[in-house]
Structure formats: C-alpha cells, structure tokens
Backbone as JSON Lines, residues from 0, in Angstrom:
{"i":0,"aa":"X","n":[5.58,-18.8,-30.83],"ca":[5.19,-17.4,-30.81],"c":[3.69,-17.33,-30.64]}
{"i":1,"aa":"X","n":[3.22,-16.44,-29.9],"ca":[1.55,-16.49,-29.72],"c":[1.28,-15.04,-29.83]}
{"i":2,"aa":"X","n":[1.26,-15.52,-31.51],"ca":[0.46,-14.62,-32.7],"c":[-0.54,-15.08,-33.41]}
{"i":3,"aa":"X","n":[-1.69,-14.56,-33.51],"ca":[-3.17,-14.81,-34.44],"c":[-3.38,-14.46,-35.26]}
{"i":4,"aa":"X","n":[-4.4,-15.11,-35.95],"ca":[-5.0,-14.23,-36.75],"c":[-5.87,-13.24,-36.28]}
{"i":5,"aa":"X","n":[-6.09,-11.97,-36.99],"ca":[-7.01,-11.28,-36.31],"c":[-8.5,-11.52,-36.38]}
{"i":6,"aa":"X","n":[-8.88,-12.3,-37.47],"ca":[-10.4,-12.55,-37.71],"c":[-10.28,-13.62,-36.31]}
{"i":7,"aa":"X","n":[-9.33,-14.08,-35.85],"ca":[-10.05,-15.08,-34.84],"c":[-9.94,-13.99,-33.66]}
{"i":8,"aa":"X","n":[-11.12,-13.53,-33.56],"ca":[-11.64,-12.59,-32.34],"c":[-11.67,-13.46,-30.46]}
{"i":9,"aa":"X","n":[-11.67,-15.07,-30.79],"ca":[-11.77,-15.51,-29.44],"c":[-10.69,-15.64,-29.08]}
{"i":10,"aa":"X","n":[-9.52,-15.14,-29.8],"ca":[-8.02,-15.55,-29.49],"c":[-7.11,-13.88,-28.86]}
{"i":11,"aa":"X","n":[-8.0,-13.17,-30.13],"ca":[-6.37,-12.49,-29.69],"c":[-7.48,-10.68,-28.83]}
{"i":12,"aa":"X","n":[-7.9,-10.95,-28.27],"ca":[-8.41,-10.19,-27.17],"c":[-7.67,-10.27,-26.63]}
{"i":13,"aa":"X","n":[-6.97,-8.9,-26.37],"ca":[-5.99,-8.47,-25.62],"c":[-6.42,-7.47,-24.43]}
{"i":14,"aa":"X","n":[-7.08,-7.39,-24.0],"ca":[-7.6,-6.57,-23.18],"c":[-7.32,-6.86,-21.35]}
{"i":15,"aa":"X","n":[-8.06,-8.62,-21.31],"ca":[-7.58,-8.87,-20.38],"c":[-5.78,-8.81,-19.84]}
{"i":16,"aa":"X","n":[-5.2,-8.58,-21.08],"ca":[-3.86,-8.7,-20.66],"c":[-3.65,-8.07,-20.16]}
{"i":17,"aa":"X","n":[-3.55,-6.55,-21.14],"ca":[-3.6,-4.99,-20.24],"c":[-4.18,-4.96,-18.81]}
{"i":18,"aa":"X","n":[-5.69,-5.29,-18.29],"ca":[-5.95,-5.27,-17.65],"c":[-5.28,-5.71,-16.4]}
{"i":19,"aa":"X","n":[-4.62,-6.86,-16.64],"ca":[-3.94,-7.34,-16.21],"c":[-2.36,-7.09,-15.4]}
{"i":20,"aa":"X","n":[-1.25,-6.1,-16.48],"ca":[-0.54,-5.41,-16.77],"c":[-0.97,-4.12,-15.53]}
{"i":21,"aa":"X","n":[-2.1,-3.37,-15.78],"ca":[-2.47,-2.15,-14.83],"c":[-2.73,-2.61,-13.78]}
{"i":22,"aa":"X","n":[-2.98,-3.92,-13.23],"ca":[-3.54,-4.12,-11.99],"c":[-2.39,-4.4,-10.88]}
{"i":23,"aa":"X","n":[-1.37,-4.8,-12.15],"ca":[-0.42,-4.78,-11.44],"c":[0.88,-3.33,-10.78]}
{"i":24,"aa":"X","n":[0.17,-2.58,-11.71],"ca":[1.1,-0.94,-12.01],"c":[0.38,-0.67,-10.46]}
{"i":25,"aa":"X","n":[-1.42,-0.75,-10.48],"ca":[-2.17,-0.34,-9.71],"c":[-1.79,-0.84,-8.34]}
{"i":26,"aa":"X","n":[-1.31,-1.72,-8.18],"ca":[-1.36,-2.55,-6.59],"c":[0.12,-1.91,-6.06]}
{"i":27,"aa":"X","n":[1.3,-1.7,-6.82],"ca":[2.56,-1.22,-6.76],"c":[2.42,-0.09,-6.43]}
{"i":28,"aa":"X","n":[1.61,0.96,-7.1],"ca":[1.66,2.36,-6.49],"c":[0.71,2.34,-5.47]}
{"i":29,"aa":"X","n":[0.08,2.06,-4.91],"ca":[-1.2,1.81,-3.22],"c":[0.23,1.26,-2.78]}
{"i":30,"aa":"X","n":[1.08,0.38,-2.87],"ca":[2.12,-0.35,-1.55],"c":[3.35,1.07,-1.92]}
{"i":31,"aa":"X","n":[3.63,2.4,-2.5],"ca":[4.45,2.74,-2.43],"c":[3.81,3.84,-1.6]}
{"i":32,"aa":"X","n":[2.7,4.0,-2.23],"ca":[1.8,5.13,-1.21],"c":[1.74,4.6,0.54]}
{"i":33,"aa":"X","n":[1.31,3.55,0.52],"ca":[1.5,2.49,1.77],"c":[3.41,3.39,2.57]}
{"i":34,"aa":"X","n":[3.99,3.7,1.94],"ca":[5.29,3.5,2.05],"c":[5.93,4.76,2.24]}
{"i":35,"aa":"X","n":[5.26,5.72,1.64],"ca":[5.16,7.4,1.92],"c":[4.41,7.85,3.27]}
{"i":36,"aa":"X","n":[3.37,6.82,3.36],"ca":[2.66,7.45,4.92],"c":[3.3,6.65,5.59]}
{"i":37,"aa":"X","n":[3.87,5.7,5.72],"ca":[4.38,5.15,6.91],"c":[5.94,6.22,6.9]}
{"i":38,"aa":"X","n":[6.59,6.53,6.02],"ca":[7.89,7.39,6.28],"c":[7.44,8.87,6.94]}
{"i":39,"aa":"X","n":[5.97,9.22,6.19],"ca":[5.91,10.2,6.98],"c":[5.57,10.21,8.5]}
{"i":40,"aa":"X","n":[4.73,9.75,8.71],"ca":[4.33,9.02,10.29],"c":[5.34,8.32,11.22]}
{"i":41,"aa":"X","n":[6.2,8.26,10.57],"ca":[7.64,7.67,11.15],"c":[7.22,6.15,12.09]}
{"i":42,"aa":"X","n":[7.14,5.46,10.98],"ca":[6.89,3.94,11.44],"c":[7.96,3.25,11.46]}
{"i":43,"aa":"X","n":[7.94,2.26,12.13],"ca":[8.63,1.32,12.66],"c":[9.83,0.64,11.03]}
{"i":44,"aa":"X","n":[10.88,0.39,11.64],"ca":[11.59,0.1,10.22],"c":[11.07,-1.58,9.85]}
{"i":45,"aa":"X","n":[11.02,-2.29,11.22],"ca":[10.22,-3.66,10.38],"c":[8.57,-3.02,9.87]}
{"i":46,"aa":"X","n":[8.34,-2.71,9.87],"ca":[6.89,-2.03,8.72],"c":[7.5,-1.41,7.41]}
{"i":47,"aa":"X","n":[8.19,-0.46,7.45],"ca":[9.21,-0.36,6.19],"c":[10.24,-1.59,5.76]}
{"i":48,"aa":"X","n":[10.74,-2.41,6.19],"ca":[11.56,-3.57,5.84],"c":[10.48,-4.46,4.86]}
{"i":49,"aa":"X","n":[9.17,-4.95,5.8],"ca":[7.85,-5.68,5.37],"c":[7.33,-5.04,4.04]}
{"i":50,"aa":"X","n":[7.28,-3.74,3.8],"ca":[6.3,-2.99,2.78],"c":[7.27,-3.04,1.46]}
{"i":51,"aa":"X","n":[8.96,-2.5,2.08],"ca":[9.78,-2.97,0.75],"c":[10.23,-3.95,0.01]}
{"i":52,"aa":"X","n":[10.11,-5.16,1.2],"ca":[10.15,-6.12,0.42],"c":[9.2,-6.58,-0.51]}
{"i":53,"aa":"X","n":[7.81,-6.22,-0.29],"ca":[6.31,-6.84,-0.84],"c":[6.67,-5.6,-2.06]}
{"i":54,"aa":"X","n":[6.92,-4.58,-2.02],"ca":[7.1,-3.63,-2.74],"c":[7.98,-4.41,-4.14]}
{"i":55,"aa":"X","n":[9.22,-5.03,-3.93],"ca":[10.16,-5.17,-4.62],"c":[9.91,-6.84,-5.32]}
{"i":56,"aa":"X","n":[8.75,-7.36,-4.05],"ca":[8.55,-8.92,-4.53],"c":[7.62,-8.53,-5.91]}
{"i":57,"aa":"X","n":[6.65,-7.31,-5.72],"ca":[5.68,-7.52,-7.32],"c":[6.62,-6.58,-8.32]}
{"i":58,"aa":"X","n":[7.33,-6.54,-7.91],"ca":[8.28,-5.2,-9.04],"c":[9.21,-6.22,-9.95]}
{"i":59,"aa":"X","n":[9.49,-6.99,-9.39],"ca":[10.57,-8.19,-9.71],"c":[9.88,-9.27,-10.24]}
{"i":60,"aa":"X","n":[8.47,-9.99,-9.72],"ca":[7.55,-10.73,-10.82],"c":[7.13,-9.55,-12.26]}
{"i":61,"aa":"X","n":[7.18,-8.61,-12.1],"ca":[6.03,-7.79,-13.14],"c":[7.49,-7.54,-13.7]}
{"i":62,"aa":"X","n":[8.5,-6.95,-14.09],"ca":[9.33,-6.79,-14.7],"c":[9.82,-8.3,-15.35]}
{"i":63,"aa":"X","n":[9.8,-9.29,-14.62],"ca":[10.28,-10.35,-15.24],"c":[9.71,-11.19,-16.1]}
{"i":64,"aa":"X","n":[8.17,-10.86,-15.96],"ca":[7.06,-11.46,-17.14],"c":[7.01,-10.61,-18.19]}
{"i":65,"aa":"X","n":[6.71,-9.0,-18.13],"ca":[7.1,-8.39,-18.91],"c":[8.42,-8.67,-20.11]}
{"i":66,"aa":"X","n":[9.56,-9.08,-19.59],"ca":[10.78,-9.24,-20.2],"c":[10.79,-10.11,-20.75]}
{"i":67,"aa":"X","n":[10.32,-11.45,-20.02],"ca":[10.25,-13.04,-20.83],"c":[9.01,-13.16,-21.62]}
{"i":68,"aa":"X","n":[7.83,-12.22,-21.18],"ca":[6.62,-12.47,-21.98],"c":[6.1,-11.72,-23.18]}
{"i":69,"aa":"X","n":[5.98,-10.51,-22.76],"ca":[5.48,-9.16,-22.99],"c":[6.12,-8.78,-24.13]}
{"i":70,"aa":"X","n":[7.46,-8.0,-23.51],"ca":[8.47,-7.4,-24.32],"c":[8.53,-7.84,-25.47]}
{"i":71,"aa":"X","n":[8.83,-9.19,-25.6],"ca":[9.26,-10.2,-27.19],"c":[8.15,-9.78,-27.69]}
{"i":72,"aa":"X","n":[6.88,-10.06,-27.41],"ca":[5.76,-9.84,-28.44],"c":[5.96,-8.56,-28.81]}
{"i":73,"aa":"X","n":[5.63,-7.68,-28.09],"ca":[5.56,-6.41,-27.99],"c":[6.68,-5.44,-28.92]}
{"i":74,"aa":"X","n":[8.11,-6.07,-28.92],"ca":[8.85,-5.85,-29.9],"c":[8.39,-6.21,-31.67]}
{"i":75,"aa":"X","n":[8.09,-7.42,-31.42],"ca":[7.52,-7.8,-32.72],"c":[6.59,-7.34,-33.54]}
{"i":76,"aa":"X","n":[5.67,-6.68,-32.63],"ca":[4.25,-6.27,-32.8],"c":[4.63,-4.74,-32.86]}
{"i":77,"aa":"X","n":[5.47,-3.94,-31.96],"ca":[5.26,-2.57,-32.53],"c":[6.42,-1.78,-33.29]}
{"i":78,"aa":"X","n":[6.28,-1.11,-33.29],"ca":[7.14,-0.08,-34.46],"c":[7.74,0.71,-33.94]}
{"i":79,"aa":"X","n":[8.45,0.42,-32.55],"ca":[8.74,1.41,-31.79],"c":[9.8,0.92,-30.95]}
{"i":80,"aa":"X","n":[10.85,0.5,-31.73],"ca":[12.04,0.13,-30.76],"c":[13.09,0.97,-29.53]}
{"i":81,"aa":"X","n":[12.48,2.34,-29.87],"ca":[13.68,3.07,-28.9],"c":[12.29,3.08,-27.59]}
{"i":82,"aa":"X","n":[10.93,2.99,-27.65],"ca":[9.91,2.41,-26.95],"c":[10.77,1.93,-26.29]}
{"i":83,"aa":"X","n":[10.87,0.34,-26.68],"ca":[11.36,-0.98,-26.09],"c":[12.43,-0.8,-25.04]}
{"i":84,"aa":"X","n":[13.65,-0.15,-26.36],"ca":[14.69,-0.16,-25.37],"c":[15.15,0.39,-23.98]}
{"i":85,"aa":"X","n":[13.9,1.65,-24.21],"ca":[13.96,2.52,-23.21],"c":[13.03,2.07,-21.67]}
{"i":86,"aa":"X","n":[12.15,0.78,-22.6],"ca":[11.48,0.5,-21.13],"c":[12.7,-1.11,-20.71]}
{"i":87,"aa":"X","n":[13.84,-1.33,-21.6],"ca":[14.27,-2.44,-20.97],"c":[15.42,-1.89,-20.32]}
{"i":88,"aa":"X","n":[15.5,-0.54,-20.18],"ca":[16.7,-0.01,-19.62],"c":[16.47,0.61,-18.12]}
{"i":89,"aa":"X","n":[14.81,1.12,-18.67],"ca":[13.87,1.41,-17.25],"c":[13.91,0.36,-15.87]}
{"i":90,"aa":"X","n":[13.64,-0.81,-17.03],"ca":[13.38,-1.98,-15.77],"c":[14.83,-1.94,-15.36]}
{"i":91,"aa":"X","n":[15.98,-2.04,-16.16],"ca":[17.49,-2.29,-15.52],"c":[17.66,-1.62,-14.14]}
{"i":92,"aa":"X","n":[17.05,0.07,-14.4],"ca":[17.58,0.89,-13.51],"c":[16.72,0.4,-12.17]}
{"i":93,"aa":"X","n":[15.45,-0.21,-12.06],"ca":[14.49,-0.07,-11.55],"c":[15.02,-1.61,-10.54]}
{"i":94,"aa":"X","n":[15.83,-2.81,-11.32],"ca":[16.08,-3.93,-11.09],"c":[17.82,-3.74,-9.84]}
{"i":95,"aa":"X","n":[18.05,-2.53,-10.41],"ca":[19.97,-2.07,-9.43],"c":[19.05,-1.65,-8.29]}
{"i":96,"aa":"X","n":[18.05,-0.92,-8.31],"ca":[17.57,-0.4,-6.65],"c":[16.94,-1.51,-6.08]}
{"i":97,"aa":"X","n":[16.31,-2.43,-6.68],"ca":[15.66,-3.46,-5.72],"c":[16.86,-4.33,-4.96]}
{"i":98,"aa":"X","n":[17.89,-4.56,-6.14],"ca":[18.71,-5.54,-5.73],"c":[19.3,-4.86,-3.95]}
{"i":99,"aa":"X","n":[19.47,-3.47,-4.38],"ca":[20.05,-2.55,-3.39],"c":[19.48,-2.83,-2.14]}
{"i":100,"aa":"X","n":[17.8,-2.44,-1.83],"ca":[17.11,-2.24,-1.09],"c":[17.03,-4.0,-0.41]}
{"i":101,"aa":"X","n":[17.08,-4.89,-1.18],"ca":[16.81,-5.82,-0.28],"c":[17.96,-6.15,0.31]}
{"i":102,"aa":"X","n":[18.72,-5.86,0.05],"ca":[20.18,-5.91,1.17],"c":[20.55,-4.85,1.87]}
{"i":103,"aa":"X","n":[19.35,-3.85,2.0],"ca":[19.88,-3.05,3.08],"c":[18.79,-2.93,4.09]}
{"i":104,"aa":"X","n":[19.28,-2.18,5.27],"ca":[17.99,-2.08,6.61],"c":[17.47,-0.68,6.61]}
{"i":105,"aa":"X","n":[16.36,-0.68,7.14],"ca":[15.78,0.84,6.94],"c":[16.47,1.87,7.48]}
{"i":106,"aa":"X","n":[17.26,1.37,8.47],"ca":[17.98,2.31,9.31],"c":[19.23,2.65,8.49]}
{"i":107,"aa":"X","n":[19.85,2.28,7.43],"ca":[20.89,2.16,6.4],"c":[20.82,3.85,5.44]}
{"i":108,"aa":"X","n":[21.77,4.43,5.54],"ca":[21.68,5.76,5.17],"c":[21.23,5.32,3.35]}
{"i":109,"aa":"X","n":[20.63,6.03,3.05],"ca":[20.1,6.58,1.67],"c":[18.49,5.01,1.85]}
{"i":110,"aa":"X","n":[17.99,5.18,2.26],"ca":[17.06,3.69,2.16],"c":[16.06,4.91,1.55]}
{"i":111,"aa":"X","n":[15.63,5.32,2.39],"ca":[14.15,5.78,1.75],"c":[14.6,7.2,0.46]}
{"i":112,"aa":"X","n":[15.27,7.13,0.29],"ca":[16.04,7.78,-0.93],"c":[16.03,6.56,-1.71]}
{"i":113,"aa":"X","n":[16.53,5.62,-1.66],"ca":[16.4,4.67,-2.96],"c":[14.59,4.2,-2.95]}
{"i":114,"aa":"X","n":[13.62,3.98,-2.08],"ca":[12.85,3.88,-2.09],"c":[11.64,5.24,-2.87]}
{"i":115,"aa":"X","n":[12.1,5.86,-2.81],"ca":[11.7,7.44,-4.08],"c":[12.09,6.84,-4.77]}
{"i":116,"aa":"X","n":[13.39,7.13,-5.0],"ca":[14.14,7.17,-6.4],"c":[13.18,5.58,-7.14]}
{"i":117,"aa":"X","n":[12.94,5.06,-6.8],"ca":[12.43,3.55,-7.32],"c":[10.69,3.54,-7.65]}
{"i":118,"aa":"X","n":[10.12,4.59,-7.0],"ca":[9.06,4.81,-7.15],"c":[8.8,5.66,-8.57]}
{"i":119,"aa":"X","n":[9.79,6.62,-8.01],"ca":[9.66,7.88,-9.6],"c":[10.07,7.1,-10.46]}
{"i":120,"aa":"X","n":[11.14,5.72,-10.9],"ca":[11.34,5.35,-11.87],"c":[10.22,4.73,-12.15]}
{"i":121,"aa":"X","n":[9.68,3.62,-11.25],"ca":[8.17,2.92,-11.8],"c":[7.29,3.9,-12.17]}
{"i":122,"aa":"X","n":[6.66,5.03,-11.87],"ca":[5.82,6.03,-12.1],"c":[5.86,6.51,-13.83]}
{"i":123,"aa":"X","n":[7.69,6.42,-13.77],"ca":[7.67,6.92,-15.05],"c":[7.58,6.0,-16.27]}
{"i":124,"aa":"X","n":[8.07,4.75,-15.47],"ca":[8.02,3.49,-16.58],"c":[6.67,3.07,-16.76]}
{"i":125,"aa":"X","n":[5.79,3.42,-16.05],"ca":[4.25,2.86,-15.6],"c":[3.63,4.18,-16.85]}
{"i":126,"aa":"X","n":[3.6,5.24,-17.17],"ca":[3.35,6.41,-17.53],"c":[3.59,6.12,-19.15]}
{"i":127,"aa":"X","n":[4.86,5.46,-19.37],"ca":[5.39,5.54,-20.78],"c":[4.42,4.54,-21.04]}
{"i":128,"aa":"X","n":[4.5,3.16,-20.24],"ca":[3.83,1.93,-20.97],"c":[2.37,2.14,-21.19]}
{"i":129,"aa":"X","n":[1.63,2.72,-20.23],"ca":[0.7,2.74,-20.62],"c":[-0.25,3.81,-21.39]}
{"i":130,"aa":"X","n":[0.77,4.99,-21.69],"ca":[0.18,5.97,-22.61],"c":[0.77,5.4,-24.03]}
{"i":131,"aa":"X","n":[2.12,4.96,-24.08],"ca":[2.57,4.07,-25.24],"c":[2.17,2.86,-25.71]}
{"i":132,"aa":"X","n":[2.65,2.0,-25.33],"ca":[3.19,0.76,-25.47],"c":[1.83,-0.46,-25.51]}
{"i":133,"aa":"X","n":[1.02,-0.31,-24.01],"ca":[0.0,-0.78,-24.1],"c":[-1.48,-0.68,-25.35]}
{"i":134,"aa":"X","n":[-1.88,0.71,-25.69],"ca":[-2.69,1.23,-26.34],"c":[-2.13,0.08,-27.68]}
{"i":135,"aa":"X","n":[-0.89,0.43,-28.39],"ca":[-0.46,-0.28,-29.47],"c":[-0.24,-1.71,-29.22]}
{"i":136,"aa":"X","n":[-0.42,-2.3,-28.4],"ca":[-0.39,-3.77,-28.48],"c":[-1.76,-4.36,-28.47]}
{"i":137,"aa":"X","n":[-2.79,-3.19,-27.93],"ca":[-4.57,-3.56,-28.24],"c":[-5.0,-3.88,-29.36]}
{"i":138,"aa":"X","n":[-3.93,-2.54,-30.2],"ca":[-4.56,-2.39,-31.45],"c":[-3.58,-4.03,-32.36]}
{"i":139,"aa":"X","n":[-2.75,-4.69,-31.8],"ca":[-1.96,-5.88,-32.65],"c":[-2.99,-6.85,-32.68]}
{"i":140,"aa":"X","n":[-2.66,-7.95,-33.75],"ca":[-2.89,-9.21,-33.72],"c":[-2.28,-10.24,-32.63]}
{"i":141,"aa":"X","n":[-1.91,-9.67,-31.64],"ca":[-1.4,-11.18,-30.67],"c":[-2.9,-11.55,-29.97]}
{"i":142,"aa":"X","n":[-2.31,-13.49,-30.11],"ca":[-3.4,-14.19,-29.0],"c":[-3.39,-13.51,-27.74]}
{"i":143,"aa":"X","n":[-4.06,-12.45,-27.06],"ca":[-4.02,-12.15,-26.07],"c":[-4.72,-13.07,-24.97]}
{"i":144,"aa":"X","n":[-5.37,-13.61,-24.94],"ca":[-6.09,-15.03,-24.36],"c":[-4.5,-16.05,-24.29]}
{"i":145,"aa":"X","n":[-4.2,-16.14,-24.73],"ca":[-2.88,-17.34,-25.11],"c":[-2.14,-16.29,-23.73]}
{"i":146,"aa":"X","n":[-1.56,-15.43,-23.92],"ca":[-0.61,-14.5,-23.09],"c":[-1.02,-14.44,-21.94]}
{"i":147,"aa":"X","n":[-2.47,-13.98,-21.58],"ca":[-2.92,-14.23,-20.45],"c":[-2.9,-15.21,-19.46]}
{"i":148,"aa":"X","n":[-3.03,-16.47,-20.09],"ca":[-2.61,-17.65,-19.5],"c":[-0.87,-18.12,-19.19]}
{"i":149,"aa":"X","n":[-0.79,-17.61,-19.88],"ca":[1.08,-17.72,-19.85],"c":[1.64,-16.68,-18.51]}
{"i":150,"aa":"X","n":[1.01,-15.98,-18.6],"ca":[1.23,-14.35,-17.64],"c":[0.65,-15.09,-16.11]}
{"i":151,"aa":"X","n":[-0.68,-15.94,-16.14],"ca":[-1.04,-15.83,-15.09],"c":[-0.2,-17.37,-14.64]}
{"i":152,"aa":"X","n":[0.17,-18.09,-15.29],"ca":[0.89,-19.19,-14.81],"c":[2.03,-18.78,-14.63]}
{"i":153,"aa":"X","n":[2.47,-18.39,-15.15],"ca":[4.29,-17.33,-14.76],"c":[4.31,-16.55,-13.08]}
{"i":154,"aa":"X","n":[3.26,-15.54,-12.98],"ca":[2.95,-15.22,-11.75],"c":[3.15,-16.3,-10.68]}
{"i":155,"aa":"X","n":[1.72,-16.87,-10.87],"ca":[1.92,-18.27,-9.82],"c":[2.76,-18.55,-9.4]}
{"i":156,"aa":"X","n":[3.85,-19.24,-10.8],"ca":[5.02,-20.57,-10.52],"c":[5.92,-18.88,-9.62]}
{"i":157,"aa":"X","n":[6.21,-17.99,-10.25],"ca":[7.48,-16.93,-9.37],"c":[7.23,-16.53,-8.08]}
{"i":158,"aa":"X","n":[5.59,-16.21,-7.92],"ca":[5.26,-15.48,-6.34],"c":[6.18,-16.24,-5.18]}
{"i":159,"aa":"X","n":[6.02,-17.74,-4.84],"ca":[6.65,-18.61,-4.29],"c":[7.97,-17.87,-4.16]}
{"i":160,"aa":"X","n":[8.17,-18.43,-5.13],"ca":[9.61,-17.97,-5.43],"c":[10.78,-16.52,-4.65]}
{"i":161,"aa":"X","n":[9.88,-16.03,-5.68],"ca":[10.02,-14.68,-4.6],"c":[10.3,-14.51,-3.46]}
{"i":162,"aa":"X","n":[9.28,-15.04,-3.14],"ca":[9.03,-14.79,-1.46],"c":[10.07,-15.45,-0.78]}
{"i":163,"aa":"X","n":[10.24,-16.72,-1.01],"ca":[11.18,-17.71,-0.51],"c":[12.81,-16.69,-0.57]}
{"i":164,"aa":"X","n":[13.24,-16.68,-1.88],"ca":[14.51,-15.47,-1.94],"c":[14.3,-14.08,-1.32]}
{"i":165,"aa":"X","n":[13.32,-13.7,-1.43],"ca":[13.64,-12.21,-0.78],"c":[13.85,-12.62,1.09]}
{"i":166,"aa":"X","n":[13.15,-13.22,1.53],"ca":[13.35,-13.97,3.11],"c":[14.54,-14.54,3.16]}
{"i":167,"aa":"X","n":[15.15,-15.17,2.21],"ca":[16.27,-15.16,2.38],"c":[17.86,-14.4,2.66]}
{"i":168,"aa":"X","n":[16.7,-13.38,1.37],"ca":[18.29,-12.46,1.25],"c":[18.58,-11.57,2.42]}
{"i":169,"aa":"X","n":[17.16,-11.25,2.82],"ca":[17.14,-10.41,4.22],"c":[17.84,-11.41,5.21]}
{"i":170,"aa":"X","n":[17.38,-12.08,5.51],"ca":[18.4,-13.4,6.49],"c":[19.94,-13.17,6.96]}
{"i":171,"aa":"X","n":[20.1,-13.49,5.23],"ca":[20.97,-13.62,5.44],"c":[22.05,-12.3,5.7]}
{"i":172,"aa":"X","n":[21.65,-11.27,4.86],"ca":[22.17,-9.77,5.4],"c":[22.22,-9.54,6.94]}
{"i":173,"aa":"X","n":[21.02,-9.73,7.5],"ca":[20.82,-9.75,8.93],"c":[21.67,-10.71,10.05]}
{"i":174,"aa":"X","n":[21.92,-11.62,9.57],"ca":[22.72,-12.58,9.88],"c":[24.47,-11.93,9.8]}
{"i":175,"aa":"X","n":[24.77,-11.79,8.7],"ca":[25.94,-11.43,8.78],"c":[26.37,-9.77,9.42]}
{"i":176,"aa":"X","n":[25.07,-8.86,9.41],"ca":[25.18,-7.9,10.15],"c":[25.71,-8.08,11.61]}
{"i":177,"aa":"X","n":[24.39,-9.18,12.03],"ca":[24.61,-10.12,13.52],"c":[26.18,-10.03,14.42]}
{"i":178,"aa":"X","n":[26.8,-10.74,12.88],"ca":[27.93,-11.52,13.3],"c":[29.1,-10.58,13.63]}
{"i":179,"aa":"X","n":[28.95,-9.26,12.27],"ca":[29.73,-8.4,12.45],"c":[29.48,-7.71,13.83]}
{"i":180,"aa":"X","n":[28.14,-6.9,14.19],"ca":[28.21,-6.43,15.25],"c":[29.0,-7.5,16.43]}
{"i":181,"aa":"X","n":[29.4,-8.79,16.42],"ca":[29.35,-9.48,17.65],"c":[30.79,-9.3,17.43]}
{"i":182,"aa":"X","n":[31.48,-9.27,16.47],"ca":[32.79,-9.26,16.25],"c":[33.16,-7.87,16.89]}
{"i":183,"aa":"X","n":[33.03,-6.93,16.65],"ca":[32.93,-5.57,17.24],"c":[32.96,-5.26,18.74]}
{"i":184,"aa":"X","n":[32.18,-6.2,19.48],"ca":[31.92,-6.26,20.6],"c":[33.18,-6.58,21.52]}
C-alpha cells in the first residue's frame, strides 16, 4: 500500500499526481473537441476512425490506472464511497462505448452519437473527480511521489499496448467486413 506518513513531506506530495490526472482529462477533451470540428466540417471518416481511436486509446489507459491505481487508494483515503462507486460505474458506462466504437466504422449508424454520448459521460466523470475526489486526496496522507511513479510506469508499459490492440481490433472488424461484403457480391 503506498501510504505515508504525513510529516514525511518528500513523500506524500500529491500534487504532481493530480497534475497528472488533469493532464490527462485535459488532452481527452482538445481530441474530443478535435472530433466535434471535424463532424462539423464533415471530414473524412479515416480522420474520425484515427481521432476515435486515439480518443479511446487515452480513455482506456486513464480509466485503467485510475482503477488499478488511484481508486484503491482513493477508497481508502476518502469518506466517500457512493463518490467511488459512482465514478466506477462512470468508467463502466464510459468502457461499453469504447468497446462499441472501436468495432464500428464512422459510416456505421449511431457512431458519432456514441461519440457524444462518451464525451458527456467523460465531461461528467472529469467534473465529479475533480471538484470531488481529487481536492480530498490532496488533502490525504498518500505517498503521492510513490503513485506518481507507479502511474507514470503503468502509462508507459499500456500505451504500447494499446495501440497494438486497438490496430488490431479495427483490422480485424475491417477484415471481416471485407469478407462479408465479398460474400454478398
């Protein structure tokens, strides 16, 4: 568990974490905004295919460090379990549209409807955490230095990752789209 004491001030600075935490809220809403002018401007669906996937690749690292990292402390540390539950139910809802979106094509009826709908949920999950959730984990005793490092090695080892599966999953959707259209033919 990476909990401190609080007199040790070089440990549990938590600030960079948060910081950390928003930069990531921050980069998600610029690629959804990214994602509103290209729907309005009526861009190309590989530019919407490209933006949702990058969209869904940091939505899916940041929910998943949150869950394995964050959350546990964060449960421990605050006093606010319907908080918790409500942001682990957030990410659920937030985790059924990604799964959605990366198996479908832009041209696929309801796409940029699930692409809202996925935005207003982050907006709102982004809204709770950080008028809630964050403020009260400043004020805890966790090693925030300790978390930080854990957070930024977690990133790392998943980005890969990510990337590698989401190229896949499109693939392979595309692929079997392929096959169907040829069957059709």
């Amino acid at each position: 568990m990476t909990i401190s004491n609080k007199n040790d001030s070089s440990t549990n600075n938590v600030k960079p974490l948060i910081k950390l935490l928003k930069d990531d809220h921050k980069k998600v809403k610029e690629l959804f905004a990214e994602f509103e002018e290209l729907h309005a401007n009526k861009g190309s669906n590989d530019q919407k295919a490209e933006l949702v996937n990058r969209i869904c690749k940091q939505l899916t690292i940041h929910t998943q460090l949150e869950e394995k990292i964050v959350y546990p402390i964060a449960r421990e540390e605050l006093n606010d379990m319907d908080l918790m539950d409500e942001a682990d139910v957030e990410h659920a809802g937030a985790k059924k549209l990604i799964k959605e979106l990366l198996t479908m094509d832009p041209d696929d009826s309801h796409y940029d409807a699930k692409v809202t709908v996925l935005k207003e949920y982050v907006e709102h999950h982004v809204k709770e955490e950080e008028k809630y959730m964050l403020p009260e984990l400043e004020k805890s005793d966790i090693a925030g230095e300790e978390l930080v490092e854990e957070v930024l090695k977690f990133k790392e080892k998943h980005a890969t990752k990510e990337e590698t599966e989401a190229t896949m999953s499109r693939s392979s959707t595309k692929d079997s789209t392929s096959k169907s259209s040829a069957t059709k033919t």
